[in-house]
N, C-alpha and C positions, 0 to 999 in steps of 0.2 A: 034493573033497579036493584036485585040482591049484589050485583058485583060494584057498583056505586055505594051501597052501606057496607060491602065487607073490604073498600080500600078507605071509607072515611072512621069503621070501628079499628084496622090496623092502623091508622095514623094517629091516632089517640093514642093509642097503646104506646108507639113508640116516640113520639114528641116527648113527652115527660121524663122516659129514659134520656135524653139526649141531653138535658136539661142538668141533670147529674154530672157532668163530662166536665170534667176539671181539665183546666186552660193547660194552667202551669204544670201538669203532669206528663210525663214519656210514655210511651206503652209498658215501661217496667214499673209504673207507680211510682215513680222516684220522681219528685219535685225538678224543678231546674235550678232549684237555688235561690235567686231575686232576693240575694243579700242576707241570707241566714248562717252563711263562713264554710260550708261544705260544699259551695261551688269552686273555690281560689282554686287556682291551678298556675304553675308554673309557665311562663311564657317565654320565648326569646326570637327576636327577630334582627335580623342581619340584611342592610340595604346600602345603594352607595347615595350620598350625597353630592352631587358636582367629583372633585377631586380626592372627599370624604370617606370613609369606611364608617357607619355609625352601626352599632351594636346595642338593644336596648334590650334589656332583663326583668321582669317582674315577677318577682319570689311570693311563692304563698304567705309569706306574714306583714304580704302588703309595700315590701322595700322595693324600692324603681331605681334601676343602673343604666345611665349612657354614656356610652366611650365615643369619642369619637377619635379617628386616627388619619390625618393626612397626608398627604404625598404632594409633592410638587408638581406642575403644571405636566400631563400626558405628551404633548408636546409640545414643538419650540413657538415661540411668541413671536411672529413677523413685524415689524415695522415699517412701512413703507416709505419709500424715500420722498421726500417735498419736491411737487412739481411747481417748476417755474413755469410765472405766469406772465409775459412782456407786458409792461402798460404802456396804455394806447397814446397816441402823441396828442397833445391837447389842443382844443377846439379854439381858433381864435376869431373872435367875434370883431368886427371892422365895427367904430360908433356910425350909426344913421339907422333910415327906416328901412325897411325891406318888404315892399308888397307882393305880397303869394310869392317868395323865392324868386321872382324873376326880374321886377323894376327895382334899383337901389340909391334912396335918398338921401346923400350925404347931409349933415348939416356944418 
C-alpha cells in the first residue's frame, strides 16, 4: 500500500510539470519560428524535369526564382515503318435462301 501512494503522490508532482512544456520550443529555448521572420532561411534546390534542368531559389526577404534550362531530346526519336496490311478479297453473296449452310434455294 505505501509503494501504491508513493508512485500516485510522484505522479502528481510531475503531471503538472509536464503541462508547462512548451510545443513550439527546441531544447535550447528558441521558439521554431511559426511566422514571427526569424525563422526565413535561404533555400535552393536543383532537380531534373523530363529533359529540364529546374533550379528554384527562395531568398530570405521572401523573393522565389525558377530557371529552368533545356536540352533537346537524350536520344534519337524512332519512327517505325508502316506495316502493310493485304485486304481480304470480298465475300460474294449468290441472291436465295440458304438453310443451316447446307441446302440452297434459289429464287
Amino acid at each position: 500500500m505505501k509503494k501504491l501512494s508513493i508512485y500516485l503522490l510522484s505522479a502528481a508532482i510531475l503531471l503538472p510539470i509536464s503541462a508547462f512544456a512548451d510545443p513550439h520550443k527546441d531544447e535550447s529555448g528558441h521558439g521554431k519560428g511559426r511566422g514571427r521572420g526569424h525563422d526565413r532561411h535561404e533555400y535552393k534546390e536543383e532537380y531534373w524535369d523530363g529533359n529540364c534542368k529546374v533550379e528554384r531559389k527562395l531568398e530570405k526577404n521572401g523573393e522565389y526564382k525558377e530557371e529552368r534550362k533545356c536540352k533537346g531530346a537524350r536520344h534519337g526519336h524512332y519512327v517505325p515503318a508502316p506495316v502493310y496490311v493485304p485486304v481480304p478479297p470480298p465475300i460474294v453473296v449468290e441472291p436465295g435462301i440458304t438453310v443451316h449452310g447446307t441446302v440452297r434455294v434459289p429464287y
